[in-house]
N, CA, C and O of each residue as an XYZ file, in Angstrom:
532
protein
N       9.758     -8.816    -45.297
C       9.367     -7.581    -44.658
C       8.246     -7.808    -43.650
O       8.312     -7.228    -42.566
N       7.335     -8.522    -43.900
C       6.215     -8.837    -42.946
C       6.877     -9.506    -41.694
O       6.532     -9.110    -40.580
N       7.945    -10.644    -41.835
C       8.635    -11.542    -40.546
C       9.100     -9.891    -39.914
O       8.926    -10.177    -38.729
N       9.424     -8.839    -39.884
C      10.112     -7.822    -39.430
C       9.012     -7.083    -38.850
O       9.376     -6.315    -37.960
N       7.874     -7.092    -39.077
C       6.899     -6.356    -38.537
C       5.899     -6.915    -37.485
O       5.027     -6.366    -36.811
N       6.403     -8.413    -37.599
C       5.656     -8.993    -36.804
C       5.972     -9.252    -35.552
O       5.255     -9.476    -34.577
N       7.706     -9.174    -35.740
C       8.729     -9.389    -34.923
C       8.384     -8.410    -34.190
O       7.936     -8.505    -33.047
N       8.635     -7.076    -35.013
C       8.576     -5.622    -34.262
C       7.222     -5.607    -33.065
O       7.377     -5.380    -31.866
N       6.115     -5.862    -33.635
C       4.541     -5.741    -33.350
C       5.064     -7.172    -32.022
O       4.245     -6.987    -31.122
N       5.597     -7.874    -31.766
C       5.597     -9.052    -31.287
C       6.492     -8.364    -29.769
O       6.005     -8.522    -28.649
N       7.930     -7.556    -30.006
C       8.470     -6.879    -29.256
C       7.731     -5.881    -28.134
O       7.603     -6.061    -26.923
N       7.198     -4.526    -29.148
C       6.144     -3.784    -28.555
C       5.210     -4.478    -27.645
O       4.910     -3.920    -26.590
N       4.670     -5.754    -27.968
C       3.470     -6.260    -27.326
C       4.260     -7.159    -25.747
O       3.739     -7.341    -24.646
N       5.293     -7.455    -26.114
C       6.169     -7.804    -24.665
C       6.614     -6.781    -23.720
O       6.789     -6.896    -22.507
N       6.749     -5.889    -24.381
C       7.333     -4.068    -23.219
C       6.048     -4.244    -22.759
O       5.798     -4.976    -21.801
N       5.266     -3.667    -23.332
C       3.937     -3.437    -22.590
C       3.421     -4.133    -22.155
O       2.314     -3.694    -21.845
N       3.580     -5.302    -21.844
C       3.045     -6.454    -21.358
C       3.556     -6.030    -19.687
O       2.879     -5.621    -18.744
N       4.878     -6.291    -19.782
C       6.460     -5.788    -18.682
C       5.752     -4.610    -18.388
O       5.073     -4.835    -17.386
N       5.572     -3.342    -18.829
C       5.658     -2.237    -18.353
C       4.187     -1.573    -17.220
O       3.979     -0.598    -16.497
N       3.338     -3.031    -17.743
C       2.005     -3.380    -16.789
C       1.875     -3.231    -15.879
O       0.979     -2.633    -15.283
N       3.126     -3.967    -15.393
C       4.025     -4.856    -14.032
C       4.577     -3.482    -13.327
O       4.760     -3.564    -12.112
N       4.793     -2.533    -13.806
C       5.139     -1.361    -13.129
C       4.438     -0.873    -12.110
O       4.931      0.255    -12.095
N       3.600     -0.872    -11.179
C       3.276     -0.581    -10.145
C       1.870      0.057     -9.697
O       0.982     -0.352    -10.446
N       1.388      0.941     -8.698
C       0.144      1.137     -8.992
C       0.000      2.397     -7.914
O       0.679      2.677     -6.927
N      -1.113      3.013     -8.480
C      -1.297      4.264     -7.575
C      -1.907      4.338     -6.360
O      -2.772      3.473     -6.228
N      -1.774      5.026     -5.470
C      -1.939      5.099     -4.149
C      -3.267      5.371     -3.851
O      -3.688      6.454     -4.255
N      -4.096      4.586     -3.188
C      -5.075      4.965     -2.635
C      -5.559      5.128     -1.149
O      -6.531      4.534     -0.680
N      -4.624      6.155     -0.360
C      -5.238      6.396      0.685
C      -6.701      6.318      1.310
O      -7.492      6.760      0.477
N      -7.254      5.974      2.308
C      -7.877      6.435      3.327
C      -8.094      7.452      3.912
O      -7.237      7.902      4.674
N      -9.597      8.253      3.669
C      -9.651      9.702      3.968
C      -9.785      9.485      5.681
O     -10.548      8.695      6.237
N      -8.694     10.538      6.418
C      -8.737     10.536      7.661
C     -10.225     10.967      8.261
O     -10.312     10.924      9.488
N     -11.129     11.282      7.692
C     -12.791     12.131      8.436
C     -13.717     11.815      7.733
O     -14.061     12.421      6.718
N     -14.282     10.731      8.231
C     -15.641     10.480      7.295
C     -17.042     11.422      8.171
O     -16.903     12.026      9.235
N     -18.162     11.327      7.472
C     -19.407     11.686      8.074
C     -19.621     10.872      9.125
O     -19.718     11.452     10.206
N     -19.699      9.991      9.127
C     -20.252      8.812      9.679
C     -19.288      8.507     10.940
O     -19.378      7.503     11.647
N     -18.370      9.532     11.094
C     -17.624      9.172     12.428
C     -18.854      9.474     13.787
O     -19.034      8.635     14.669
N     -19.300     10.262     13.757
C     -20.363     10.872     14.905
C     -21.118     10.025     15.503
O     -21.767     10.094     16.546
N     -20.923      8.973     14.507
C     -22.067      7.879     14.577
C     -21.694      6.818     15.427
O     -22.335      6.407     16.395
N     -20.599      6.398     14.995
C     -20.050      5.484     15.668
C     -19.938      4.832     16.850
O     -20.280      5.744     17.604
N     -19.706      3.913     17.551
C     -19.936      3.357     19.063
C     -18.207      2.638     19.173
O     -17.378      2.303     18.327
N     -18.239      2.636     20.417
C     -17.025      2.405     20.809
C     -16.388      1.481     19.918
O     -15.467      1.657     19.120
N     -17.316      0.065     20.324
C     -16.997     -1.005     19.384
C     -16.856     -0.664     18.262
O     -15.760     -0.984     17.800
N     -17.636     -0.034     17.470
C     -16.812      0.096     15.913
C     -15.943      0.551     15.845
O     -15.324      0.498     14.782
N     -15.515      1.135     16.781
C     -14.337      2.254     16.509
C     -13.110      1.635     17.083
O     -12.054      2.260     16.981
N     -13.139      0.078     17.878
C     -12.109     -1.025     18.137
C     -11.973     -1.546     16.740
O     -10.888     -1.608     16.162
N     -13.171     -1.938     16.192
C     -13.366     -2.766     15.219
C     -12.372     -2.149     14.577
O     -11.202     -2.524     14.509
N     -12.882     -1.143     14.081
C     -12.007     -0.281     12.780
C     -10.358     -0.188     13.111
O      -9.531     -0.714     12.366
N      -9.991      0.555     14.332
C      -8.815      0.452     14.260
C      -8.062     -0.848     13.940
O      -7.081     -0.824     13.196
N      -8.619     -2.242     14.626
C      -8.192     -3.329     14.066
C      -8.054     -3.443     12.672
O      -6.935     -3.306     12.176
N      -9.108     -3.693     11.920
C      -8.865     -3.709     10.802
C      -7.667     -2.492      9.995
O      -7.113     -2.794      8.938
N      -7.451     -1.331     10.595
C      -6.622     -0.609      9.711
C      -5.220     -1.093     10.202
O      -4.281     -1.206      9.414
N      -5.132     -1.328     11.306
C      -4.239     -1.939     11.625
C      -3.218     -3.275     11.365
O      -2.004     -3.417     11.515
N      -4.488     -4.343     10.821
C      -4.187     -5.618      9.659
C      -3.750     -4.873      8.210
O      -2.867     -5.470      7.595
N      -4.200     -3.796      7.674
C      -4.381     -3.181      6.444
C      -3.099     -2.545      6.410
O      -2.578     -2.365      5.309
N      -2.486     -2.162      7.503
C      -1.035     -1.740      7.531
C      -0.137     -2.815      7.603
O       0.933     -2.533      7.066
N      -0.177     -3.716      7.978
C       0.336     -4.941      8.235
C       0.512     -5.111      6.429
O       1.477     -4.942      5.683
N      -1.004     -5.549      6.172
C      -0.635     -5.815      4.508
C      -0.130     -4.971      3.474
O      -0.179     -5.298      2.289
N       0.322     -3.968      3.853
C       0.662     -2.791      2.736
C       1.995     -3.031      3.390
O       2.674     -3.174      2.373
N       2.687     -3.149      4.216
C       3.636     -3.440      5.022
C       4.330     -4.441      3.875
O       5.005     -4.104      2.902
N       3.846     -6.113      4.415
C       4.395     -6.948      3.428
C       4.126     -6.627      1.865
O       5.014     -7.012      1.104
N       3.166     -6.060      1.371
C       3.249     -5.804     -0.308
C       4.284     -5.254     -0.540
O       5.151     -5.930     -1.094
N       4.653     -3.451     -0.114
C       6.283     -3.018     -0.077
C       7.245     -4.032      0.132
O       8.185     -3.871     -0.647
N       7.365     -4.847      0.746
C       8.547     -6.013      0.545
C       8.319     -6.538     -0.408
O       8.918     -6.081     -1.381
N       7.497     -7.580     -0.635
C       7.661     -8.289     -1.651
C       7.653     -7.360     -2.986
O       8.272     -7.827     -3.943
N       7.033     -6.120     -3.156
C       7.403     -5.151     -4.661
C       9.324     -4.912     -4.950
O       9.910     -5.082     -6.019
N       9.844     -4.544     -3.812
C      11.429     -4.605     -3.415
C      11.791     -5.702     -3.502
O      12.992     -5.600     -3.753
N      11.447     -7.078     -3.443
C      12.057     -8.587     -3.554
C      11.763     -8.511     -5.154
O      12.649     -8.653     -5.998
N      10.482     -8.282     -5.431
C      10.695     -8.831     -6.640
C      11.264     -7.557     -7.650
O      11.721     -8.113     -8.649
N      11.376     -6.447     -7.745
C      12.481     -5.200     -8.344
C      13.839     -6.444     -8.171
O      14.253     -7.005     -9.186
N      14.361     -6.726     -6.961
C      15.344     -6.810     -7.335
C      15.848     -8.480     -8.019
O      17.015     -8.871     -8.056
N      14.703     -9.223     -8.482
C      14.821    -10.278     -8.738
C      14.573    -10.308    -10.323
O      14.738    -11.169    -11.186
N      14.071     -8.898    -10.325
C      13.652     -8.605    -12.106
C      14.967     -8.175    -12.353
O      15.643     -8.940    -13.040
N      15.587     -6.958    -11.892
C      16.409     -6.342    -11.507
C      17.491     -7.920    -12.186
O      17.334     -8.034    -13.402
N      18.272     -8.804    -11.693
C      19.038     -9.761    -11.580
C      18.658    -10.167    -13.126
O      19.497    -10.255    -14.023
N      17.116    -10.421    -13.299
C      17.028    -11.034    -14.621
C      17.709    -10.270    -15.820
O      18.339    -10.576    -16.832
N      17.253     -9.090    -15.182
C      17.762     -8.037    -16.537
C      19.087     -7.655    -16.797
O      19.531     -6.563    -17.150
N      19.658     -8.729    -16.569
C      21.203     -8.696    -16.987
C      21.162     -9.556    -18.016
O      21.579     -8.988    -19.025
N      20.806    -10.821    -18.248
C      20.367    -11.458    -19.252
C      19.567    -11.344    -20.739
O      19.710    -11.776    -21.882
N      18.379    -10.247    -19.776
C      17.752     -9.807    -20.732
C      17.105     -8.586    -20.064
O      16.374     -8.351    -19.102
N      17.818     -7.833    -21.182
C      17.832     -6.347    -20.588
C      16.002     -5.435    -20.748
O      15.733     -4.448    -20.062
N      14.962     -6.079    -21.807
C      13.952     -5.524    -21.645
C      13.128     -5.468    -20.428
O      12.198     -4.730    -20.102
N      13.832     -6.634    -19.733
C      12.966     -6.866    -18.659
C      13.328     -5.399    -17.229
O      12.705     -5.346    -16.168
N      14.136     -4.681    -17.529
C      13.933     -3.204    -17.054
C      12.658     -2.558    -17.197
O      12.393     -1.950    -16.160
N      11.900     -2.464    -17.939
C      10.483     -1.705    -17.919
C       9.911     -2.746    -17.166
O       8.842     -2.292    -16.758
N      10.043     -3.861    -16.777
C       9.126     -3.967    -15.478
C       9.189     -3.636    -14.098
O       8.543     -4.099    -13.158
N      10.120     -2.714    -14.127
C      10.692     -2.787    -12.679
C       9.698     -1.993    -12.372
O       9.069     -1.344    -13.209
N       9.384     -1.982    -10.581
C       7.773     -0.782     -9.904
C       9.208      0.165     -9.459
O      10.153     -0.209     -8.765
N       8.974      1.626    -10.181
C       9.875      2.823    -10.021
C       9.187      3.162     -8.337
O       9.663      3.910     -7.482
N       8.284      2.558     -8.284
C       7.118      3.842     -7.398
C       7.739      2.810     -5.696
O       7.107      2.926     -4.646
N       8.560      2.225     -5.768
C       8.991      1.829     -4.687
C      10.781      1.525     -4.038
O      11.346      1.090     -3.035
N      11.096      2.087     -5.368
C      12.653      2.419     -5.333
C      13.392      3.666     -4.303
O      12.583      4.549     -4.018
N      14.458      3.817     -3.852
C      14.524      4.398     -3.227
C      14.949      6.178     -3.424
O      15.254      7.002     -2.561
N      14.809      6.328     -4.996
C      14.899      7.744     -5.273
C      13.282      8.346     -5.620
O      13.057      9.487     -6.023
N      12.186      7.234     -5.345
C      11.090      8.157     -5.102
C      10.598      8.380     -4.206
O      10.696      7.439     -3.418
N       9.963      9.332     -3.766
C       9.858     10.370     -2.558
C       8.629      9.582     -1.805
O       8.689      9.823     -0.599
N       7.389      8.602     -2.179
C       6.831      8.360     -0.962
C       6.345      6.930     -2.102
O       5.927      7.219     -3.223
N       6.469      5.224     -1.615
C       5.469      4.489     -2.581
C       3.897      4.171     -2.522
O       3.512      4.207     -1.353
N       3.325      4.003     -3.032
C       2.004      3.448     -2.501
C       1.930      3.261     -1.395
O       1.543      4.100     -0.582
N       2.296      2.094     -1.128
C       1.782      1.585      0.366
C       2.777      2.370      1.311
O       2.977      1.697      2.322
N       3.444      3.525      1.323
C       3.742      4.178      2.304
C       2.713      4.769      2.474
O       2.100      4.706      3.539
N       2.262      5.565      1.302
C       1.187      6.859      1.573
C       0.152      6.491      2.236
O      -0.343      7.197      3.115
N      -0.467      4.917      1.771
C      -1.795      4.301      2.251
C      -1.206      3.842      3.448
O      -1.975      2.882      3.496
N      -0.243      3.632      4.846
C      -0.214      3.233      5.714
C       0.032      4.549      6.442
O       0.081      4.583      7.672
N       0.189      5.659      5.662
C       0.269      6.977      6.389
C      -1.199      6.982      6.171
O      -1.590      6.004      6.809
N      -1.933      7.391      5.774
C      -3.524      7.466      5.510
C      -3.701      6.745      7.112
O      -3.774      7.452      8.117
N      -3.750      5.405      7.155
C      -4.063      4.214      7.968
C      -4.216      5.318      9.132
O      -5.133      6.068      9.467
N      -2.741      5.055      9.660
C      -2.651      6.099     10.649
C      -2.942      7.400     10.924
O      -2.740      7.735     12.091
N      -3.190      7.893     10.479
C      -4.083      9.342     10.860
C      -5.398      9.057     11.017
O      -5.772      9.532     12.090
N      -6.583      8.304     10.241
C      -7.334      7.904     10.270
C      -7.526      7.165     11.706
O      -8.580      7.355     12.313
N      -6.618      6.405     12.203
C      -6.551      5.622     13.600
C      -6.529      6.690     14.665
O      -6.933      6.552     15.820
N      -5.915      7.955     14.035
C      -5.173      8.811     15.187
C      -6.715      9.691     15.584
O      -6.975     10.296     16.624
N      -7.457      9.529     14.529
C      -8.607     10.212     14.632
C     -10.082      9.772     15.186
O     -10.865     10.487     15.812
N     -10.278      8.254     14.748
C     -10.820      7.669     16.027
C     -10.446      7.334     16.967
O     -11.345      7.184     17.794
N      -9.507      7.120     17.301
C      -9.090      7.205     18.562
C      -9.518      7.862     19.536
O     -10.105      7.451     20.537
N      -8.973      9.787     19.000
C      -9.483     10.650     19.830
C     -10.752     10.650     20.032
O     -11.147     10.798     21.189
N     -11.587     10.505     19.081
C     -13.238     10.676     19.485
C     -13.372      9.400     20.303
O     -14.386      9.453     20.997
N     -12.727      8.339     20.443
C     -13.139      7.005     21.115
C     -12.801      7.746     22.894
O     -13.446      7.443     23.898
N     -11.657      8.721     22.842
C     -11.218      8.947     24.302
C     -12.006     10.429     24.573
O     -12.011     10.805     25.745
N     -12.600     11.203     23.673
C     -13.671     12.076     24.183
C     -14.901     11.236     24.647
O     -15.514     11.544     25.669
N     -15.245     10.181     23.886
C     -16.284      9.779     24.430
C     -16.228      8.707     25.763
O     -17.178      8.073     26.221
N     -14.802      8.708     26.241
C     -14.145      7.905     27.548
C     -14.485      6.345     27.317
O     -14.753      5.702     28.332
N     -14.496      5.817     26.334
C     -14.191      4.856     25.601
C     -13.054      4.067     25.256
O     -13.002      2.873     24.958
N     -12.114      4.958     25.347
C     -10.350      4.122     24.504
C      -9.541      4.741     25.973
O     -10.080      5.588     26.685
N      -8.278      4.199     26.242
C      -8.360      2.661     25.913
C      -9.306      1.711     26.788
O      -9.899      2.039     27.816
N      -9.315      0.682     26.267
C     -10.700     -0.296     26.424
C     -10.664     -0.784     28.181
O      -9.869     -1.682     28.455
N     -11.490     -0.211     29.298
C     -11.050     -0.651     30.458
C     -10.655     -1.870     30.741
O      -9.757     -2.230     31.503
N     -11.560     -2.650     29.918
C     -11.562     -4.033     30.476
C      -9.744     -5.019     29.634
O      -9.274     -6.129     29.886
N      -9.480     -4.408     29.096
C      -7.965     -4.607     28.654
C      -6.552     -3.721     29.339
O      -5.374     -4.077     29.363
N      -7.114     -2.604     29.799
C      -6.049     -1.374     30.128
C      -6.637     -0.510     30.993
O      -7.706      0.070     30.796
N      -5.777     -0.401     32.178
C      -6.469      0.525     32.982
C      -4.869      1.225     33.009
O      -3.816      0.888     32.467
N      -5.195      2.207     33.792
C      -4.044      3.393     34.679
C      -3.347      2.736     36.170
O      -2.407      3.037     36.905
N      -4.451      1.622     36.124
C      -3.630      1.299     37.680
C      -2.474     -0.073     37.573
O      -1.568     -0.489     38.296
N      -3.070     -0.486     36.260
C      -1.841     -1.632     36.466
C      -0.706     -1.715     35.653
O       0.145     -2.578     35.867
């Protein structure tokens, strides 16, 4: 009776191990900080760059979460527990995954310094882009 409980206790502790692996919640980027007012042109290149790499990487994470679903996905024909590891939150019957929401964040946030970069006749950067060429 104990080999059966240990087994059991041994099972449980592998789902949840797998079900870890399930995915993770979204943490957008608030489009309006305080500290926008503040800002100088250059930071406000700076920043878009960086959100711009940050979309890039939320970009490739969504792939590789979809490579590896469907490589768990393949395993779990063999061995079928390995279904609770699959990330639900990037399949295509849920409505937005992580790194969609956080590369929608990205962009609005961009869309918003921006504009203050071109009220303050700042963006785009002359010395890269003009109107005449």
């Amino acid at each position: 009776m104990t080999q059966a409980r240990y087994l059991t206790a041994a099972a449980c502790l592998g789902l949840g191990l797998l079900a870890g692996c399930g995915g993770r919640m979204a943490n957008p980027t608030p489009e309006i900080s305080i500290y926008d007012r503040y800002m100088t042109c250059e930071d406000i290149r700076h920043e878009v760059a960086r959100n711009y790499e940050a979309q890039s990487a939320l970009v490739r994470e969504q792939v590789w979460a979809e490579e590896k679903n469907d490589m768990i996905m393949g395993l779990s024909l063999a061995f079928p527990p390995g279904w609770f590891a699959v990330d639900q939150t990037v399949e295509g019957d849920y409505p937005e995954a992580p790194q969609e929401i956080e590369v929608l964040a990205l962009g609005a946030r961009n869309r918003h310094i921006i504009s203050l970069a071109q009220e303050d006749q700042c963006w785009p950067d002359p010395k890269v882009w003009s109107p005449a060429s």
